[in-house]
N, C-alpha and C positions, 0 to 999 in steps of 0.2 A: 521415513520421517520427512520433514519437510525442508530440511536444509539441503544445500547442492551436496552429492555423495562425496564428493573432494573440493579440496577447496582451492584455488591456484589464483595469485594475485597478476595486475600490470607485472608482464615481462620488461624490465625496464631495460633500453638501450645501452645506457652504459650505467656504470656503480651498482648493479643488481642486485648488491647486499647491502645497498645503503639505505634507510628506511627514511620515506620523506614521503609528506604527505603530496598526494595528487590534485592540484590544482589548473583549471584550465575553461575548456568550453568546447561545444557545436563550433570549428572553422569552419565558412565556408565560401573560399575564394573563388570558385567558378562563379559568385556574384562580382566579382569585383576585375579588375585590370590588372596586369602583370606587378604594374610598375608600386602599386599597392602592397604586395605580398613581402614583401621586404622591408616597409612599413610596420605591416605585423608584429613581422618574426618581433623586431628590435624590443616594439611596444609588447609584446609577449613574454618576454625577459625581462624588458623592465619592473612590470609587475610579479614577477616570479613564476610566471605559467611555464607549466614541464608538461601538460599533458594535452591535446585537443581532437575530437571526436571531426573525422572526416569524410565527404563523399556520402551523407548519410540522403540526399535526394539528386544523386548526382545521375542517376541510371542516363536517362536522356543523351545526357554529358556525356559517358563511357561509351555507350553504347548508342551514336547518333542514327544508326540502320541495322538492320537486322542480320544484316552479315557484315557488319562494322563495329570495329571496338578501337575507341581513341582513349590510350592510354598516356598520351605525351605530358598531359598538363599535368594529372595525378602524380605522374613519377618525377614531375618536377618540384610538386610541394611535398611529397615525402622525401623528397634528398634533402629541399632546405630547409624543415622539420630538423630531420637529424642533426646539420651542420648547425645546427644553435641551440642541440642538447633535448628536444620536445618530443616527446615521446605522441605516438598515433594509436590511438584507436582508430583502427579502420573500418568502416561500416560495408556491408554487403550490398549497397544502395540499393535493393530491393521493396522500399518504401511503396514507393510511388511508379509505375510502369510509365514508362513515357508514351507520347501520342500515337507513335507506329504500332504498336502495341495493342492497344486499345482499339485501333482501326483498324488492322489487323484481324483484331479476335476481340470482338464486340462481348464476345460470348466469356469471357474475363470478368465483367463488369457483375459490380453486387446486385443484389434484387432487393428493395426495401419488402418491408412488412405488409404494404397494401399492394404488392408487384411491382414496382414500379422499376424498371433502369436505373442506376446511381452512376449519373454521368461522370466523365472526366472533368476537369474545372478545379479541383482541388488537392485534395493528398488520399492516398491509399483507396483506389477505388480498384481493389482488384476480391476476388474470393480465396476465401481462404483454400475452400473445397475444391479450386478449380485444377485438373491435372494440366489445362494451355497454361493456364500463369505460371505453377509448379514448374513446367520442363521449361521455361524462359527465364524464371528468376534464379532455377540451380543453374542455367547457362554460366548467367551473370555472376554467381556465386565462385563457379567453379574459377573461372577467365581469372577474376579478379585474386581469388587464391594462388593462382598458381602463376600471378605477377608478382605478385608482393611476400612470397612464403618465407623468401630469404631478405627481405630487404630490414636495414638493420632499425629504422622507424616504428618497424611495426611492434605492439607493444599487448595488442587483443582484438580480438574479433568482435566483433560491433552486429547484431543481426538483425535486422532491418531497420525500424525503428517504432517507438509505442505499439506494438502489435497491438491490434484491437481497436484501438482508438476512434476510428472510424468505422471500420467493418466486420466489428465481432460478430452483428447478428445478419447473416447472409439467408435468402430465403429460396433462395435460387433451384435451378432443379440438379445442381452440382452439388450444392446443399441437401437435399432429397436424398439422394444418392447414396452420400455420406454418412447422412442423420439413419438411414436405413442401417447403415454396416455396421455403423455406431452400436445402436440397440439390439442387432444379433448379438453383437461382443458381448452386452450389456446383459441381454434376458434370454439371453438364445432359441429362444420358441417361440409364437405369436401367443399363444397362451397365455406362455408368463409375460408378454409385454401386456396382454389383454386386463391381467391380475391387478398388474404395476399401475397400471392408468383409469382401472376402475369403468373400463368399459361398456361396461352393465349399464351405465349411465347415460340418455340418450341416443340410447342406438348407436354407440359409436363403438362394436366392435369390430377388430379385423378379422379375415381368412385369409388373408395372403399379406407378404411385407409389402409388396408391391403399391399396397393401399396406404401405405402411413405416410404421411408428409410433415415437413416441417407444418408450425401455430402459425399460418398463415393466417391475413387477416379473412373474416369469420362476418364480417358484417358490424356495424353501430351497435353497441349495446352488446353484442356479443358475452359471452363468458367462452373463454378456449379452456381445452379438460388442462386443470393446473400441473399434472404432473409429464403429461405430452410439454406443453411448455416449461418447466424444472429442467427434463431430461433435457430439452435443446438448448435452456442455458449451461448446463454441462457440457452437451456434446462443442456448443460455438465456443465455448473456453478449450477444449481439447483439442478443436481443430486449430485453430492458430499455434498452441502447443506441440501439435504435431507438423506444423511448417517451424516453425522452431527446428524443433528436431531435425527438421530433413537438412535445412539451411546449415546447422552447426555439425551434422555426420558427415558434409561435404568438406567443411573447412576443417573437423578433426583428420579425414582423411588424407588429405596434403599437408597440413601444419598439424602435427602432432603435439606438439609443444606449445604454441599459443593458444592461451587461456580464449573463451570467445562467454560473452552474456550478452542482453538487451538490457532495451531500457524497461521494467515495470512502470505504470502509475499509480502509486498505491498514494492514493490522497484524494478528501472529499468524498463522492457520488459515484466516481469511476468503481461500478460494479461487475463488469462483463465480464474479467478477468477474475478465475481461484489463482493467485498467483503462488499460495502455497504448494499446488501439488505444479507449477511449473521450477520452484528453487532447484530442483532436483536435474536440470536439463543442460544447467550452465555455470560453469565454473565459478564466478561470483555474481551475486547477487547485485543489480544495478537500478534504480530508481528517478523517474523524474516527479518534483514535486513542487507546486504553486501553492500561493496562500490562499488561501480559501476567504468568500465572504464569512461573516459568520458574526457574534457576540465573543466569541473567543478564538479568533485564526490562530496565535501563537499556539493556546490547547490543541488544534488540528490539527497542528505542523508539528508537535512534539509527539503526539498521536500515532501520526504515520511514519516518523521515524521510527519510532518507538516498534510500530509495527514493521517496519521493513525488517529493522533488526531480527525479530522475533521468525520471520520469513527465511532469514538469513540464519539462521538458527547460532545465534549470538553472537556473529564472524562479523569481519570485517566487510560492509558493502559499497560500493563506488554509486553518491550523487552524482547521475548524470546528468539533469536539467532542474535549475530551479532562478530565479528571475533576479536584478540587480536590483532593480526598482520595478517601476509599472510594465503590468503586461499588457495586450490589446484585446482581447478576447473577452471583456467583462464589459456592461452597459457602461459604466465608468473607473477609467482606470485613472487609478490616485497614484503616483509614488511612493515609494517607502520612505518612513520618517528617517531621520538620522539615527544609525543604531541598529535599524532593523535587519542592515544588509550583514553586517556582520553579527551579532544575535542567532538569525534567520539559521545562518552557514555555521556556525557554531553551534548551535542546538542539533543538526544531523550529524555533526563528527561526534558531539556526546554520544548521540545513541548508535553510533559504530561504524560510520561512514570515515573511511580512509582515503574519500578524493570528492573534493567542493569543484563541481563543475556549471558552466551557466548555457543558457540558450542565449544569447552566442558570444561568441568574439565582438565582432564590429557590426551593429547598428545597421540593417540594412537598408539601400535608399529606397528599393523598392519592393512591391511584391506584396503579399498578403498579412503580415509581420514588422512590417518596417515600422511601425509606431510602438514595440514588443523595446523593451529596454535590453543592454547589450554592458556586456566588459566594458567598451569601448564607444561611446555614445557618439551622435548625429555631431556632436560640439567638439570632440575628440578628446586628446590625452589632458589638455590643459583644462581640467572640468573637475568640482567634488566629487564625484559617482566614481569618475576612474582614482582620483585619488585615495577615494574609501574602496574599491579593489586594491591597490596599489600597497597599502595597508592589511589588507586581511591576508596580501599574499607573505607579507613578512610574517603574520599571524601563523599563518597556519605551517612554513617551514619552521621555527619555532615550535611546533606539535610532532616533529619528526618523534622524539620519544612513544605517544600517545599506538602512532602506525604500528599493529598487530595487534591490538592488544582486544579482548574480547568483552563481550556484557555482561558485568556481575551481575547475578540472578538477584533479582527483588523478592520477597517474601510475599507481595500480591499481584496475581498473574492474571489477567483480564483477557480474555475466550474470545477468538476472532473468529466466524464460519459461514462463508458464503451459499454455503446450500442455505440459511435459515436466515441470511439476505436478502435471497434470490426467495426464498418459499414466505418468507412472512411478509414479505412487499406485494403479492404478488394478488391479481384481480383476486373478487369474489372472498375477500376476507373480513372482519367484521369493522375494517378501519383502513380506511385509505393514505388514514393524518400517522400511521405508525412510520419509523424512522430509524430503522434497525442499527446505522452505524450514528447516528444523534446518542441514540442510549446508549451504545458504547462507549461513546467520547464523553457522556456527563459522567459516568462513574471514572473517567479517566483524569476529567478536570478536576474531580470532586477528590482524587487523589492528590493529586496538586497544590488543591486547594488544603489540605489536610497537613502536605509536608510528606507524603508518602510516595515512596517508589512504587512503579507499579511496571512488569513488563507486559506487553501485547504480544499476545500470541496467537499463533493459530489451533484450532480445533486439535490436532492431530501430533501439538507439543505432547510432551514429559509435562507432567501435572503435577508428578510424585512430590517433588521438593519445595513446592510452596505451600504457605503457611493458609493463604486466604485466595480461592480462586472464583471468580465474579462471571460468569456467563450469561449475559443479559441476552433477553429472547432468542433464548435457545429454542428457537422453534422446532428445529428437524433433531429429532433424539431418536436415532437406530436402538433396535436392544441392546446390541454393542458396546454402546456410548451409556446406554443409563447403566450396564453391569458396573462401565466402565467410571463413573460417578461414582455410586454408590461404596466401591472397593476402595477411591480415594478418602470419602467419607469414612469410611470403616477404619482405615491407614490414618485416620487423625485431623484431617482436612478438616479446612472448611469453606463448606462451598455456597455461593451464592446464586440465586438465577432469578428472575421475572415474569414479568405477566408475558402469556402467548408464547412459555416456553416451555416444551416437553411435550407437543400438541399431537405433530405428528410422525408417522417413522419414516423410509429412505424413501417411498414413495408416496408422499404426501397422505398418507392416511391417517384416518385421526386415530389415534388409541382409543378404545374408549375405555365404558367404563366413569367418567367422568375428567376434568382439567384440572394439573397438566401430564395429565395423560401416564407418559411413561416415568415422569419423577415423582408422580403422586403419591407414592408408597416413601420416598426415601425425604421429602418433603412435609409427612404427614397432614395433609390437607387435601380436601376437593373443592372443586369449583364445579356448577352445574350450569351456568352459563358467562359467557364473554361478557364482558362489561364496558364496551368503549363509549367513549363519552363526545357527545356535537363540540365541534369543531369550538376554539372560543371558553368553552366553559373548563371548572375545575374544581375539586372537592376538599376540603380543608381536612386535614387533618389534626390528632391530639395533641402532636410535638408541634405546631406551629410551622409546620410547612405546609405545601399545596402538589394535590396531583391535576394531572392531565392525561390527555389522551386516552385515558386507559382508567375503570376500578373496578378491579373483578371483586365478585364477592366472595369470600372463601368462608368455608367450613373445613373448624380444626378437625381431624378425624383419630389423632392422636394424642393423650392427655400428655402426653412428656413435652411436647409443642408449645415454646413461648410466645404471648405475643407481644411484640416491641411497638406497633403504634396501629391507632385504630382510626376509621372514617369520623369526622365530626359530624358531616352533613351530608347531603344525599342520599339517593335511596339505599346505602349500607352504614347509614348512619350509626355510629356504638359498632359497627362488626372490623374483623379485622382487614388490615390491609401488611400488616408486613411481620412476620415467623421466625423462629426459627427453633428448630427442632436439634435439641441434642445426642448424640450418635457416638456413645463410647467418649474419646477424648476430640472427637471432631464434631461438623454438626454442620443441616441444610437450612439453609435461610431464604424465603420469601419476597419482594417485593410485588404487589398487585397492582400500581400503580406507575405512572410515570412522574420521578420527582424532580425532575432537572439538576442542573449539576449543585445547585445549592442545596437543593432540599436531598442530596442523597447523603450531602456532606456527613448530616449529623448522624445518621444512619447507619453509615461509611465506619465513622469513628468507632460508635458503639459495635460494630461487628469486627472491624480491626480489632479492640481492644479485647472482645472474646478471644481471638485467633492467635494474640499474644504479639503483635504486630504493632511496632511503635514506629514514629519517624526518628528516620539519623538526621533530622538539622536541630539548631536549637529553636526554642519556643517563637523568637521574636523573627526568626525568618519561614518560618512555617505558612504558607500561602505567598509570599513574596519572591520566593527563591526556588526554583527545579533543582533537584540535585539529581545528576545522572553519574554510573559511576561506572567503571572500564576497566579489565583487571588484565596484570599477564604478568608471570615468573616471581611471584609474590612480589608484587606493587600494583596499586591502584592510582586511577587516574578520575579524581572528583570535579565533575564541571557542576559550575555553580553559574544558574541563570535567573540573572534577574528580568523577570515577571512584570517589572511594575515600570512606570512612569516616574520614579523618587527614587533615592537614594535610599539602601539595603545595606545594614550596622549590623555587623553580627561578630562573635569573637573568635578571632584568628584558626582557622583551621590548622593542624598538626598538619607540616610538611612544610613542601617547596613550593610554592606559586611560579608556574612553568607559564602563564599567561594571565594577563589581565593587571589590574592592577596591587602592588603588594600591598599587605598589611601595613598598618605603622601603629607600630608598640604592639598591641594584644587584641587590635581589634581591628575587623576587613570592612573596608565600606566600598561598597559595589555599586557604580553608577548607575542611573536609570538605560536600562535595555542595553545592557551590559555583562559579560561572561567572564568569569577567573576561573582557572583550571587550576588544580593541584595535585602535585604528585608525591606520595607518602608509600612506605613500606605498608603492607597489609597487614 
């Protein structure tokens, strides 16, 4: 599955049976002057931080020459860590190689797409594939383990950091080398690589491996064969995966006992990473996540918790990076309004995060981030921003209850799967304007907007137990996976999926026969061609909504097949755009269009209400309020988030209100970008 095999939380220094939620940041003092770090600590306490991520680009620092390692200053802020109760994440500082490094062994450095060197100057410019980096960065790994194995600070292993972020896609000839070994594992013959990649096409077959190279660039205008590049977006996801691994079998081997994770990014665009089949590598699942631009950021931040959880496979996972207020890295960075910081940080503990951590501590003066908002701003402790930390830290120790507890399953499960990410984005398709994680997040908002829970998950969950399961462009459907539908179908499901899904199988090949392909049969309809639409334009629909991007034209091919809404105009005008076929006591449903999150709303409902799938809020906070809910030893834990800009009236929930504001008499009014938690028997 997709969750970590075991689960093992922060080793905490001392009270290790006392459940509190983890609260903290990114320290990082080797910017700063001695006489500062005691500063810190105090200010660290006072706002309630027990936990903070260390040494996470400190390589340089440790390790100032190649047969040098300065440990003095490290062992100094883990002892004063300790002495004021703060527990360390220590990081393996394998980030970023330092200059010696790099000059050294040039031959380290990533190879862009058009060949090019990817100099030093910034962060992670090292290969994932390279075995110089490898036997340099286990140096580092090893040194630093087996300073710190017993030290009573240390609380998890930290392994480098954002793997990927940078230098997922390495083209280098270490790369080569790799992506070679890769595809033995993969298709063990050149034959069947030959099969896999449809080499017939172009004259581009092999007789020897020695011939296959990474999707280098190809020339302007190019087309690269799609499934050569698929497989080395696999493969560049498994090799950082596999530096993972190497990093974390060093540190299991000296500390048995300490728990060790990374940070994931699962938020927005960040595509490079299956983080699914990486949950399985590390103890708990760890996460940094920013708000995204967007028409609906809160939707995309409830989204990717939603989905971390789901990654997490419904466990408890530790925020490790997410922003106070403005970050630096956007064309214009705004602050966040008042509300939003604690909102923001409350909305990840609903969906199962057991420790609210920030980038960073204190505000740096210099460097590449210094204008990146911090716990502890440029104006210092006497400022709102530290005071609204100062505040969420009371909040959140007050949530001690909440720490362990896991994700009550929702009755509509929303299909997350980077193969059909990575394959339906990808050149030479019939639409460049397709948005494969957009359509997941509208039918996510449209949940929302509805008043419905919904969990995010990845491909490779337990399906069995939901009521209504929604797989938007499901591109890549193995026969596996359509048996693997069809049975849930059968078992009473109901399932939904959309246009440019079911197209092709593991290696990019189209089903044929006609669209989409392998669900065609358990969908009762065909499509004989794509239908995407110029950029700009969009087709009215019967029910009074609007598609885009996308109108295939469908033929029902089976009379038991309803249709729920038709084309008003364009060239499928009167034909159908959206199905569903009934299947014993379940049944498969169609979308051919793309509706956005309003236009799926109504859609949404009328297929909920098939699947027997109602919301638990009441009618007047339905779209205003997120309900997320948390469960462990028969008690549930209800967070209720208000959505909106105004005040949200609704009548008193059964239980305790363990956060936010209480009811008075029979009725909860929840302020604008505002969160009450409540705790009830189940």
């Amino acid at each position: 599955m997709t969750a970590p095999t075991s689960h093992r939380w922060l080793r905490w220094p001392t009270r290790p049976d006392e459940p509190r939620m983890a609260f903290g940041a990114d320290y990082n003092p080797e910017q700063w002057p001695r006489e500062v770090w005691a500063e810190d600590v105090a200010a660290m306490r006072g706002a309630g931080v027990n936990v903070v991520s260390v040494a996470i680009f400190s390589w340089a620092r440790l390790q100032p020459a190649p047969d040098r390692f300065d440990f003095a200053w490290l062992d100094e802020v883990m002892d004063l860590m300790h002495a004021h109760d703060i527990a360390v994440d220590l990081a393996t500082a394998t980030a970023s190689p330092p200059p010696w490094l790099t000059t050294l062994h040039p031959e380290v450095l990533p190879v862009s797409f058009e060949g090019h060197t990817v100099w030093p100057g910034a962060r992670q410019h090292w290969r994932p594939t390279s075995p110089v980096f490898r036997e340099h960065a286990l140096r580092l790994v090893r040194a630093v383990a087996e300073r710190y194995a017993e030290h009573p600070a240390l609380a998890a292993w930290h392994v480098s950091n954002e793997l990927g972020c940078h230098n997922v896609h390495d083209y280098s000839d270490d790369a080569a080398r790799a992506f070679r070994t890769w595809l033995q594992a993969r298709y063990g013959s050149v034959e069947a690589l030959n099969h896999a990649w449809a080499t017939s096409f172009w004259s581009q077959r092999y007789g020897a491996w020695e011939e296959v190279l990474p999707p280098r660039f190809a020339g302007h205008g190019s087309f690269i064969n799609p499934t050569q590049r698929l497989d080395f977006q696999r493969f560049s996801s498994d090799a950082l995966a596999e530096h993972l691994r190497a990093e974390r079998d060093v540190l299991v081997a000296i500390t048995p006992d300490v728990p060790v994770t990374t940070n994931f990014m699962v938020m927005g665009e960040t595509r490079g990473m299956d983080y699914a089949a990486w949950a399985a590598d590390v103890d708990f699942v760890s996460n940094d996540h920013y708000v995204q631009d967007g028409e609906r950021p809160l939707d995309e931040l409830s989204f990717s918790a939603n989905l971390t959880g789901g990654i997490a496979g419904g466990r408890p996972w530790f925020l490790m990076e997410h922003s106070t207020s403005a970050v630096n890295w956007k064309s214009v960075n705004v602050p966040k309004r008042p509300g939003h910081l604690v909102r923001d940080s409350l909305t990840h503990v609903g969906h199962g995060a057991d420790a609210v951590c920030y980038f960073q501590w204190r505000q740096s003066q210099g460097g590449a981030e210094k204008y990146h908002s911090a716990m502890l701003p440029h104006a210092g402790t006497g400022t709102a921003l530290h005071r609204t930390v100062q505040g969420l830290g009371a909040r959140l120790a007050a949530l001690s209850p909440v720490v362990g507890s896991s994700r009550r399953p929702a009755d509509i499960a929303i299909v997350f799967d980077w193969d059909s990410w990575w394959a339906a984005e990808g050149s030479g398709t019939p639409t460049q304007e397709l948005r494969y994680r957009q359509e997941a997040l509208d039918w996510y908002s449209a949940c929302l907007d509805l008043g419905l829970r919904a969990d995010v998950v990845p491909l490779a969950a337990d399906l069995s137990g939901y009521a209504l399961v929604v797989a938007p462009v499901l591109h890549v459907v193995p026969a596996a996976l359509a048996e693997r539908l069809e049975a849930y179908v059968a078992g009473g499901g109901h399932l939904v999926t959309t246009y440019f899904s079911g197209v092709v199988d593991e290696h990019d090949h189209v089903w044929l026969g006609g669209y989409p392909g392998a669900l065609r049969d358990l969908l009762g309809l065909r499509i004989e061609e794509f239908g995407p639409l110029e950029p700009g334009t969009s087709v009215d629909l019967d029910n009074g909504s609007a598609g885009s991007v996308w109108a295939d034209g469908v033929d029902v091919v089976d009379p038991a097949v309803e249709v729920r809404v038709r084309y008003k105009d364009g060239v499928h005008a009167g034909s159908v755009a959206v199905t569903r076929r009934p299947v014993g006591a379940g049944s498969a449903s169609y979308v051919g269009t793309r509706l956005g999150a309003s236009g799926v709303a109504p859609v949404l409902a009328d297929l909920a209400r098939d699947a027997g799938v109602v919301s638990e809020l009441p009618e007047e906070a339905r779209g205003a309020v997120e309900l997320i809910r948390r469960e462990r030893d028969g008690e549930q834990y209800r967070f209720l988030v208000n959505r909106t800009d105004g005040y949200v009236e609704l009548p008193a929930p059964a239980g305790e209100v363990i956060d936010g504001a209480a009811p008075a008499s029979d009725r909860l009014v929840i302020a604008p970008r505002e969160v009450v938690v409540v705790r009830s028997a189940d």
